[in-house]
N, CA, C and O atoms as a GROMACS GRO file, in nm:
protein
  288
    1UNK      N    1  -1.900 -12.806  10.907
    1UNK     CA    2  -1.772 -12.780  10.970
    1UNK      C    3  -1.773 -12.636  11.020
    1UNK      O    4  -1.821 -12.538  10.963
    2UNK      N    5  -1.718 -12.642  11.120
    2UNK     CA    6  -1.684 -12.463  11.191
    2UNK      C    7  -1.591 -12.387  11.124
    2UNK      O    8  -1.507 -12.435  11.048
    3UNK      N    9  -1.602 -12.278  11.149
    3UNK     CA   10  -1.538 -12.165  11.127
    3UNK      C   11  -1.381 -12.183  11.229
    3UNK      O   12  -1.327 -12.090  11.288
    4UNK      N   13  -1.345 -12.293  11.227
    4UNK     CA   14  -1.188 -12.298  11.330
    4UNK      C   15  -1.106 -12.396  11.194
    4UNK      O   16  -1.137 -12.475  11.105
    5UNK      N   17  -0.996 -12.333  11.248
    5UNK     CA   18  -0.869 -12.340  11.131
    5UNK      C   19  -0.844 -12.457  11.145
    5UNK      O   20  -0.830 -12.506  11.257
    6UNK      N   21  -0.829 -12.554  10.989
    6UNK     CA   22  -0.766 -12.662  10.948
    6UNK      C   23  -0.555 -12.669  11.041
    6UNK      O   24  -0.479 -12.752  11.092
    7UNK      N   25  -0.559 -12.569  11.017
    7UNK     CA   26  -0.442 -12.581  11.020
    7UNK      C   27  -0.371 -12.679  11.136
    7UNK      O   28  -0.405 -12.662  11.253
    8UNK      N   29  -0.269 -12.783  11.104
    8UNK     CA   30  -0.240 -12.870  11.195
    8UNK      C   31  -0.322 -13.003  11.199
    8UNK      O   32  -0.310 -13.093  11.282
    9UNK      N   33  -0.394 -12.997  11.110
    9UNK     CA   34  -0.474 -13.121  11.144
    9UNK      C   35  -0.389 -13.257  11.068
    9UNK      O   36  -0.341 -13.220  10.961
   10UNK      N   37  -0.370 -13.353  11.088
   10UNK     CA   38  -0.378 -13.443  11.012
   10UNK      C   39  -0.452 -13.519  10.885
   10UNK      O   40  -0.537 -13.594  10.936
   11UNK      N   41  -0.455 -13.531  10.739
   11UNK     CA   42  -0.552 -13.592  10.701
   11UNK      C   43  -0.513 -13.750  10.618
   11UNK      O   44  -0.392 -13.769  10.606
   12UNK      N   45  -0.598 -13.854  10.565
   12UNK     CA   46  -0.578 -13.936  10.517
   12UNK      C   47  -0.641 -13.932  10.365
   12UNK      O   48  -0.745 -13.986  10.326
   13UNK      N   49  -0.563 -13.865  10.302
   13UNK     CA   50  -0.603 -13.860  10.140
   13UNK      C   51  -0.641 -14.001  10.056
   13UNK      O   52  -0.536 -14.055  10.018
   14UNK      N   53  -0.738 -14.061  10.023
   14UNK     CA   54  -0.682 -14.217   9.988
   14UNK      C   55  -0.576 -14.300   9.984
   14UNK      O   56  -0.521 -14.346   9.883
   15UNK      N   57  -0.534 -14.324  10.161
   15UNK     CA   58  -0.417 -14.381  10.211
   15UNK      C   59  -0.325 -14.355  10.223
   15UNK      O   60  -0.238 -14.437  10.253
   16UNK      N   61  -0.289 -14.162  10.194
   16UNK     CA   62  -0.167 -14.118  10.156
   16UNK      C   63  -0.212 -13.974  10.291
   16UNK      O   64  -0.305 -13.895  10.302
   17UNK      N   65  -0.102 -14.000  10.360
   17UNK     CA   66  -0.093 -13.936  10.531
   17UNK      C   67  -0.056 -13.754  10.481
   17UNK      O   68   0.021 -13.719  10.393
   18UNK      N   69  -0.117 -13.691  10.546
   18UNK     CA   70  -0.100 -13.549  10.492
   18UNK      C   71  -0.122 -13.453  10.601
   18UNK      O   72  -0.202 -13.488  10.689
   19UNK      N   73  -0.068 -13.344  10.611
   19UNK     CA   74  -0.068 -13.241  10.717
   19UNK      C   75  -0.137 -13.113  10.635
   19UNK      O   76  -0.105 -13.076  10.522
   20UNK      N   77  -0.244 -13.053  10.724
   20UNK     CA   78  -0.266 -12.948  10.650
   20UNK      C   79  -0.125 -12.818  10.710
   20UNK      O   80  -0.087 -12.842  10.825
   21UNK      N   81  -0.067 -12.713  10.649
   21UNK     CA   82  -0.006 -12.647  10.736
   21UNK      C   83   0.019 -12.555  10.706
   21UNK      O   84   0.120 -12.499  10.749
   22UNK      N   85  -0.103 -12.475  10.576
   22UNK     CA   86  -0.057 -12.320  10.552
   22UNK      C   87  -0.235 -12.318  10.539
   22UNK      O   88  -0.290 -12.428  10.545
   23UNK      N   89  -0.334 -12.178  10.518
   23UNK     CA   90  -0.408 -12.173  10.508
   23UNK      C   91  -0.396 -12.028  10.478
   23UNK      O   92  -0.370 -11.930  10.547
   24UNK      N   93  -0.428 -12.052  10.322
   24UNK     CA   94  -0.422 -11.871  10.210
   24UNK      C   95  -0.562 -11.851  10.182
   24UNK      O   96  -0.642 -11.937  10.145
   25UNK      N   97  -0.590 -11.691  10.210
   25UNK     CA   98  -0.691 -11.607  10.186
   25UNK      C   99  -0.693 -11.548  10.081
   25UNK      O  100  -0.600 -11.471  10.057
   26UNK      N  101  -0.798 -11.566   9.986
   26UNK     CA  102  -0.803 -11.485   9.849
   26UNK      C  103  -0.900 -11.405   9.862
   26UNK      O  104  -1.000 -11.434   9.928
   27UNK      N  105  -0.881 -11.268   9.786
   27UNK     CA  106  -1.016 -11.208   9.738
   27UNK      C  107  -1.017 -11.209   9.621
   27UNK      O  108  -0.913 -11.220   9.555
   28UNK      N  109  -1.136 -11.196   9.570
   28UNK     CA  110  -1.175 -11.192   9.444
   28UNK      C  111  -1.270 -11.087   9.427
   28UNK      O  112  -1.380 -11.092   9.483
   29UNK      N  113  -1.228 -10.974   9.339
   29UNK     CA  114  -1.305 -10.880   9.308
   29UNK      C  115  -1.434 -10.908   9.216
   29UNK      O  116  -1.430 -10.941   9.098
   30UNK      N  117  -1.547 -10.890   9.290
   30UNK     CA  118  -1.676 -10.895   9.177
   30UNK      C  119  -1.714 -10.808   9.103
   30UNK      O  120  -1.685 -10.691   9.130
   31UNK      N  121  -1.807 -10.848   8.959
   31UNK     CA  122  -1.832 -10.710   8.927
   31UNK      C  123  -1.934 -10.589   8.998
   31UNK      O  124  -1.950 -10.469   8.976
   32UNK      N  125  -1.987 -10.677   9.085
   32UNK     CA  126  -2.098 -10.545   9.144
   32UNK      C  127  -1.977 -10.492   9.209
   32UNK      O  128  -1.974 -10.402   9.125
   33UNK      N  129  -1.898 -10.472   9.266
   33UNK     CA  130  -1.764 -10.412   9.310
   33UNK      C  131  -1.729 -10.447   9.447
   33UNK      O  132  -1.669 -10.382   9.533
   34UNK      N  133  -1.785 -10.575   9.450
   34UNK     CA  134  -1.769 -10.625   9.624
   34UNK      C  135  -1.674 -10.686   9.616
   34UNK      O  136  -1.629 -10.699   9.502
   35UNK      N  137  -1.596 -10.754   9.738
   35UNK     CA  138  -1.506 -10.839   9.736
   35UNK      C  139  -1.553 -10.965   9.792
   35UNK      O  140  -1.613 -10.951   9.898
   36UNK      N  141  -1.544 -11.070   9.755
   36UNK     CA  142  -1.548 -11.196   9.786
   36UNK      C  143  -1.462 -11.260   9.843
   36UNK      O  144  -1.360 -11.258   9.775
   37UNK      N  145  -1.442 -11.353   9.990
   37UNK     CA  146  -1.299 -11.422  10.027
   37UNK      C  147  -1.316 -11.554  10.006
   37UNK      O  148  -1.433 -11.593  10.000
   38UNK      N  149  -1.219 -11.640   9.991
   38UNK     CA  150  -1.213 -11.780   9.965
   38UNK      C  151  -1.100 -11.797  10.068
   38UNK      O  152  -1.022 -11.706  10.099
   39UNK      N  153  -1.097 -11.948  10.127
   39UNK     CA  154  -0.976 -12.005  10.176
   39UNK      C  155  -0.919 -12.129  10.075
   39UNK      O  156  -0.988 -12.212  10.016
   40UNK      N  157  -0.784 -12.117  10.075
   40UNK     CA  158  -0.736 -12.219  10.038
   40UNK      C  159  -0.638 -12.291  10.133
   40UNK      O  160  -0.565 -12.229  10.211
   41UNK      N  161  -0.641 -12.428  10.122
   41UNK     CA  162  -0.539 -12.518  10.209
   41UNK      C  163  -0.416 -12.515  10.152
   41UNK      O  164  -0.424 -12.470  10.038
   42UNK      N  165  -0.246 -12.558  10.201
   42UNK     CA  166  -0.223 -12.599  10.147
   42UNK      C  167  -0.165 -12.743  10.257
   42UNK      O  168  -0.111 -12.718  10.365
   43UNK      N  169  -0.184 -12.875  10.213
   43UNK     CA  170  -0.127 -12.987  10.243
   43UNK      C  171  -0.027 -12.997  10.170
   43UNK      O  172  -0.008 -12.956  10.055
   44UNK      N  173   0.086 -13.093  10.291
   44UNK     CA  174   0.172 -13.169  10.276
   44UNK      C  175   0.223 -13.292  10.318
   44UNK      O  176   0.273 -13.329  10.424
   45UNK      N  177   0.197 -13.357  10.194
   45UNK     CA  178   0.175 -13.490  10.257
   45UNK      C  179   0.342 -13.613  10.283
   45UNK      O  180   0.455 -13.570  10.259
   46UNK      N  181   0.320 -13.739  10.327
   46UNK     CA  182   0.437 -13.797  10.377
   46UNK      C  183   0.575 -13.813  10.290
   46UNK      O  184   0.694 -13.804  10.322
   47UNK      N  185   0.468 -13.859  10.085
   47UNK     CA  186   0.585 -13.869  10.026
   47UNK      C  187   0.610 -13.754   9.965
   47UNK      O  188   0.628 -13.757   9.843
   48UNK      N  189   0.617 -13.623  10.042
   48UNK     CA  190   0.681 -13.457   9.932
   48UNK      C  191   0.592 -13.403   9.862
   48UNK      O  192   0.580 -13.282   9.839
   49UNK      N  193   0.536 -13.478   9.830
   49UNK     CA  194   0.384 -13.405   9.759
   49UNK      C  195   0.279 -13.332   9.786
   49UNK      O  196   0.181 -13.384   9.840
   50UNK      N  197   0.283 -13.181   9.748
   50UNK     CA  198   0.205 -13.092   9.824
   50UNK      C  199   0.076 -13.059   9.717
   50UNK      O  200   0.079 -13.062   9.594
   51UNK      N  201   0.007 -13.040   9.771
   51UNK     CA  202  -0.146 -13.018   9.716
   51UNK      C  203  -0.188 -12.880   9.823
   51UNK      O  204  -0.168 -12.862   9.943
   52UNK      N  205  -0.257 -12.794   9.717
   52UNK     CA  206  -0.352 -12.660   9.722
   52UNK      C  207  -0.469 -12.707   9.704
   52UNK      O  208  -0.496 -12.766   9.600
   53UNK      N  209  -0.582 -12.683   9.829
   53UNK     CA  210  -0.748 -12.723   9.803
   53UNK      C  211  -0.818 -12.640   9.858
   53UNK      O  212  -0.799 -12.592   9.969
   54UNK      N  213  -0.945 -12.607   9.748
   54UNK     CA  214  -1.043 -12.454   9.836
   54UNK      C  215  -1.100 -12.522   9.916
   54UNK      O  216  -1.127 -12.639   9.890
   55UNK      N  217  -1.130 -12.468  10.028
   55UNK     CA  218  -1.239 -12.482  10.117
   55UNK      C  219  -1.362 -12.595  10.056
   55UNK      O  220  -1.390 -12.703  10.108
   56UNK      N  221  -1.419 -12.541   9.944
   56UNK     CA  222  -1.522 -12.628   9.961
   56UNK      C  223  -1.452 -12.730   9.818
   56UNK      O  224  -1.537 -12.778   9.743
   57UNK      N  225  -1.381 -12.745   9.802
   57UNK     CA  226  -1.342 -12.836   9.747
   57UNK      C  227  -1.287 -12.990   9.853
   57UNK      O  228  -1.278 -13.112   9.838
   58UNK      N  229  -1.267 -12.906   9.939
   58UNK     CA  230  -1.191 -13.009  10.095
   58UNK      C  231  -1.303 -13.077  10.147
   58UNK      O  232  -1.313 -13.198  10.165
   59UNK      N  233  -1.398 -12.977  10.172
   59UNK     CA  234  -1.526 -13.016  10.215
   59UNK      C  235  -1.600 -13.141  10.171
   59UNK      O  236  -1.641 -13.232  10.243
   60UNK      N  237  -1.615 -13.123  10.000
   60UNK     CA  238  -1.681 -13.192   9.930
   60UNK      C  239  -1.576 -13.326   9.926
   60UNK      O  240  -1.615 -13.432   9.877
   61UNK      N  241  -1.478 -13.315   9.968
   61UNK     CA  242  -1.406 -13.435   9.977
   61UNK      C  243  -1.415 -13.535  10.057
   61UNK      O  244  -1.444 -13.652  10.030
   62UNK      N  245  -1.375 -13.461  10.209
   62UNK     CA  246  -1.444 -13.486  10.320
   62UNK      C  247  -1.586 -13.572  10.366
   62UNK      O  248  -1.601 -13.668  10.442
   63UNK      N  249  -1.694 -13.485  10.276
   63UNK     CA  250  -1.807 -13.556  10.293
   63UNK      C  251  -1.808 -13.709  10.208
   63UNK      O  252  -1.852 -13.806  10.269
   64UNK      N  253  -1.766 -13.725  10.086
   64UNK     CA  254  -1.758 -13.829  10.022
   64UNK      C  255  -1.670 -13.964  10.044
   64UNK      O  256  -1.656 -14.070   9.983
   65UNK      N  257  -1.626 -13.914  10.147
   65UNK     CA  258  -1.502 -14.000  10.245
   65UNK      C  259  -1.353 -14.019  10.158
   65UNK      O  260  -1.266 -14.102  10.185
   66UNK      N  261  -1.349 -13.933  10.061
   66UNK     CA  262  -1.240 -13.944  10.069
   66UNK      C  263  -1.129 -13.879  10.064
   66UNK      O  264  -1.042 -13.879   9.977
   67UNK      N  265  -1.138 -13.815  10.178
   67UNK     CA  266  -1.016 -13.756  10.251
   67UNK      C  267  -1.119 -13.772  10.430
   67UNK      O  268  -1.241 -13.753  10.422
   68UNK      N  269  -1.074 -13.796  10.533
   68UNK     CA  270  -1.069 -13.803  10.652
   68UNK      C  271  -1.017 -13.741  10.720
   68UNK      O  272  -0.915 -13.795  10.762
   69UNK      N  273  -1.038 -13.631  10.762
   69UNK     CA  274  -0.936 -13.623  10.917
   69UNK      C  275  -0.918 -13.659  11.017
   69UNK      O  276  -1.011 -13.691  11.092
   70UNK      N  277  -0.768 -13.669  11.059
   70UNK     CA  278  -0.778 -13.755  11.130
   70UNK      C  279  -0.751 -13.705  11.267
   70UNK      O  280  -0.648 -13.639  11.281
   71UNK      N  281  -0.850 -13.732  11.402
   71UNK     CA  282  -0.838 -13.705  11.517
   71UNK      C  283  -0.719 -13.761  11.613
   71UNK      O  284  -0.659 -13.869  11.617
   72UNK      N  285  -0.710 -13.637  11.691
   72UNK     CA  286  -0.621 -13.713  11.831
   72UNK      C  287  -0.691 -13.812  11.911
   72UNK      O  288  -0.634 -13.866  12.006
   0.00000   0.00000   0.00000
């Protein structure tokens, strides 16, 4: 997947319709004293139920089919 923002996409969580529509940046301080960034999603899906997912947690979802996005 590219480096272009989830945001706005549609997805299909195992049959349950979801919008991605915030996308939060973390750092995380290491100990060698670098900073590390992560993205997190957050979806919201049809019935109110919102879910937070890292990047490669989405990913690994994605690939296993289950979550889809869904195209125009």
């Amino acid at each position: 997947m590219s480096n272009k923002s989830l945001v706005g996409k549609l997805v299909l969580d195992r049959g349950k319709l979801g919008l991605i529509v915030n996308e939060i940046k973390s750092a995380v301080w290491l100990e060698e004293g670098n900073i590390d960034w992560d993205i997190f999603y957050e979806i919201k899906y049809a019935d109110g139920n919102v879910c937070i997912i890292s990047t490669s947690s989405l990913m690994r979802h994605i690939e296993a089919g289950k979550i889809l996005l869904v195209e125009k």
